[in-house]
MARLUMVO-904307 format. One line per field, with one value per residue (C-alpha): residue number from 1; y, z negated, x; residue in one letter. Coordinates in steps of 0.5 Angstrom, whole numbers. Each point is the difference from the previous one (the first is absolute). Example, Ala and Ser with C-alpha at 12.3 -4.5 7.8 and 13.67 -1.06 7.14 Angstrom:
BEGIN
pos (1, 2)
v (-9, 7)
w (-16, 2)
u (25, 2)
code (A, S)
end
This chain:
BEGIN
pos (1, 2, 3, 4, 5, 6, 7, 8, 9, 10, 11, 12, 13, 14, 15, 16, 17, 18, 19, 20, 21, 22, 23, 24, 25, 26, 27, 28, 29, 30, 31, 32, 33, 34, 35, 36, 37, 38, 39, 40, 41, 42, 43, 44, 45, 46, 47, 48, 49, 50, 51, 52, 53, 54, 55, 56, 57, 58, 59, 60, 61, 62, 63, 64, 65, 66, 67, 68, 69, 70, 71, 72, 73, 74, 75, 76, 77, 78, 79, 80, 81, 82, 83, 84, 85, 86, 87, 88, 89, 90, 91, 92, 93, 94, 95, 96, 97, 98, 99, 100, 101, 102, 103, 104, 105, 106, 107, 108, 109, 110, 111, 112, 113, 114, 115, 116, 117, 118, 119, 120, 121, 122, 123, 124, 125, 126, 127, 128, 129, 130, 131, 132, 133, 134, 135, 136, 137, 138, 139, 140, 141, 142, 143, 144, 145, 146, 147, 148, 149, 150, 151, 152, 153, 154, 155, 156, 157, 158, 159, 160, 161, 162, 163, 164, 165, 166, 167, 168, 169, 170, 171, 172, 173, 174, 175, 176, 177, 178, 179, 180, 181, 182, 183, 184)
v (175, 5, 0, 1, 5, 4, 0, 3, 5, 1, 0, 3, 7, -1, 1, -5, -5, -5, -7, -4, -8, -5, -1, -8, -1, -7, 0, 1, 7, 3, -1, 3, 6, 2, 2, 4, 4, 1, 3, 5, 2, 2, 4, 4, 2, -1, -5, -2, 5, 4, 7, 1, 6, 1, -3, -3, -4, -4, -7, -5, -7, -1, -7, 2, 8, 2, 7, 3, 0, 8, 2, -5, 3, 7, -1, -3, -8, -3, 6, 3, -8, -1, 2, -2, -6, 0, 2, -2, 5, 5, -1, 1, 5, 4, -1, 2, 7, 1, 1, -8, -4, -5, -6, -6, -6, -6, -6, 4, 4, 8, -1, 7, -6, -7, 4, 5, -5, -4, 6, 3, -7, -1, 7, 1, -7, 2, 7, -4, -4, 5, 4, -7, 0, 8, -1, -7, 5, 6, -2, 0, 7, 6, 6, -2, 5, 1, -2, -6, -2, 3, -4, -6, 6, 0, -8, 1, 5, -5, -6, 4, 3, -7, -3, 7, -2, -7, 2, 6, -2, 7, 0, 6, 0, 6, 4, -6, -5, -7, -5, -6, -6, -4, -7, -5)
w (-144, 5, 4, -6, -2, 7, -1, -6, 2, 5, -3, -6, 4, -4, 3, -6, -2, -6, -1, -6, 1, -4, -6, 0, -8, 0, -8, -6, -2, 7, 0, -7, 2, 6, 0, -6, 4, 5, -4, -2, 7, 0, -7, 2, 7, 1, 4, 7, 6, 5, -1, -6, -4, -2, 4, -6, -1, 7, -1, 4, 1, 3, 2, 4, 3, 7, 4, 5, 5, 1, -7, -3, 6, -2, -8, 2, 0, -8, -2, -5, -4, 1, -8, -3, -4, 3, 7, 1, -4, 2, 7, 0, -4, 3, 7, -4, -3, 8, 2, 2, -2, -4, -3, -4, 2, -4, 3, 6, -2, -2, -8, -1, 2, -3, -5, -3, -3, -4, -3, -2, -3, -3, -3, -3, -3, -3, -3, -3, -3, -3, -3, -3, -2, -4, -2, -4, -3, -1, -8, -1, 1, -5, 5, 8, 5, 6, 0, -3, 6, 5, -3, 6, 3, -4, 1, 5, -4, -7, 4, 3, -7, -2, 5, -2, -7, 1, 5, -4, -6, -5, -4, -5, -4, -2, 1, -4, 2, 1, -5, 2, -2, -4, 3, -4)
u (221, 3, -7, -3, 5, -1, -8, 1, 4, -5, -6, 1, 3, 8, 7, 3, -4, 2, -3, -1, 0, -3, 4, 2, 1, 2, 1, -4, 6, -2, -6, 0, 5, -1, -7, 3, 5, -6, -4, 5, 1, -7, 0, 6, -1, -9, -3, 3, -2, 1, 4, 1, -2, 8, 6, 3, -6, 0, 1, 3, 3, 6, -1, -5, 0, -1, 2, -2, 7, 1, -1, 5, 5, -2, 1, 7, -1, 1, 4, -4, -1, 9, 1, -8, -1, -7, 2, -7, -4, 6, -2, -7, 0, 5, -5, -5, 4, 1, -9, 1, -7, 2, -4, 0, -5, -1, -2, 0, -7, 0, 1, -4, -6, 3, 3, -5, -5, 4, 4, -7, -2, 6, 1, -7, 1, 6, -2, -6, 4, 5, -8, -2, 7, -1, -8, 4, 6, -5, -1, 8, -1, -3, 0, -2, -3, 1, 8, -1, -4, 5, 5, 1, 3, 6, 0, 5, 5, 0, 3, 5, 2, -1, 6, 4, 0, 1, 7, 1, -1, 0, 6, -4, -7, -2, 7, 4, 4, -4, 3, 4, -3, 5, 2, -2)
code (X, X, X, X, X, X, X, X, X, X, X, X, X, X, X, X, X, X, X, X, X, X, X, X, X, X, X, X, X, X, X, X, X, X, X, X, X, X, X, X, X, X, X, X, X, X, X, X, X, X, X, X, X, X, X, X, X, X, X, X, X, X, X, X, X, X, X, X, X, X, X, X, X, X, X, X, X, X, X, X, X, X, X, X, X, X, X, X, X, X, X, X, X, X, X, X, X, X, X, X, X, X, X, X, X, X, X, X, X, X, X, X, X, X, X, X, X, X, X, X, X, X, X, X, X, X, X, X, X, X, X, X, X, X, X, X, X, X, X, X, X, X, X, X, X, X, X, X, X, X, X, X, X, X, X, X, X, X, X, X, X, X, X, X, X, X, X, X, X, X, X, X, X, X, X, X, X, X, X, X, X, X, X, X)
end
C-alpha cells in the first residue's frame, strides 16, 4: 500500500495523497449502508480527484494518507487536526488552503478518470428517471409550463423541508394554533 501510495504521489504530481481501499463489507447491513454513505461523499463534495476547484471540497481517508515530510514539518505536524472531529479532512483541507496539491485516488487510479463515467451514467439514469417521474404526474397539474418541467430542481429543497417538518413539527396552521389530537 505504501508503494502504491508513493507512486500515486508521484505520478499524479501531488504533496498529499489519500487513498480509498476496498471496502470489506462482511454482512448484508454494510453491505447495504456503506455504499450508501459513499455515495454521499460523492453528492457533497464531487468525484474524487486531484485539487479541487475549493479546499473545502477536498476529500480524504484518514486510513490511508501520505504527506510529503517538508510540508507536514512547515504546517507544524498534526496541529491543525489537534480539535477536529475529522482530523483527516481538517488536514488535507487546511494543506489544500495553504497551494498544496492535494488528491484523492480511489483504487489507486486518478478518480476524475474511473470516476467520471460512472457518474455520468448514474446521473443521466436518474434524471431520466425524475422526467418519467414529471411526464406521469403532468396530468395532476391544470397549469405546467416551463416551472413544471424545472421542478427536479426543487427536488432537493422539498425533502429538506420534508425532514424540517417532520423534526420540527409547526406548531401553527395558517396563523392559529394546530389543535391537539385528544388521547382516546
Amino acid at each position: 500500500m505504501v508503494g502504491g501510495a508513493v507512486a500515486a504521489a508521484r505520478r499524479l504530481a501531488l504533496d498529499v495523497v489519500s487513498l480509498a481501499p476496498r471496502i470489506v463489507a462482511p454482512g448484508a447491513g454494510a453491505r447495504w449502508l456503506q455504499p450508501a454513505f459513499l455515495a454521499t461523499l460523492v453528492y457533497r463534495f464531487g468525484p474524487p480527484g486531484v485539487d479541487p476547484p475549493d479546499p473545502e471540497r477536498a476529500m480524504a481517508n484518514g486510513q490511508c494518507l501520505l504527506s510529503r515530510r517538508d510540508l507536514l514539518e512547515r504546517a507544524g505536524g498534526y496541529v491543525v487536526a489537534a480539535r477536529s472531529y475529522c482530523d483527516d479532512i481538517s488536514i488535507v483541507r487546511q494543506r489544500a488552503a495553504s497551494g498544496a496539491h492535494v488528491g484523492f485516488a480511489v483504487g489507486l487510479f486518478d478518480g476524475r478518470r474511473g470516476w467520471g463515467l460512472v457518474l455520468v451514467a448514474a446521473n443521466a439514469a436518474l434524471v431520466i428517471v425524475r422526467m418519467l417521474f414529471a411526464a406521469a404526474t403532468a396530468h395532476s397539474f391544470a397549469r405546467r409550463g416551463l416551472a413544471y418541467w424545472l421542478s427536479p430542481l426543487a427536488d432537493a429543497p422539498a425533502v429538506l423541508r420534508v425532514v424540517e417538518t417532520m423534526t420540527h413539527p409547526p406548531r401553527e396552521w395558517r396563523g392559529e394554533p394546530r389543535p391537539v389530537a385528544a388521547a382516546s
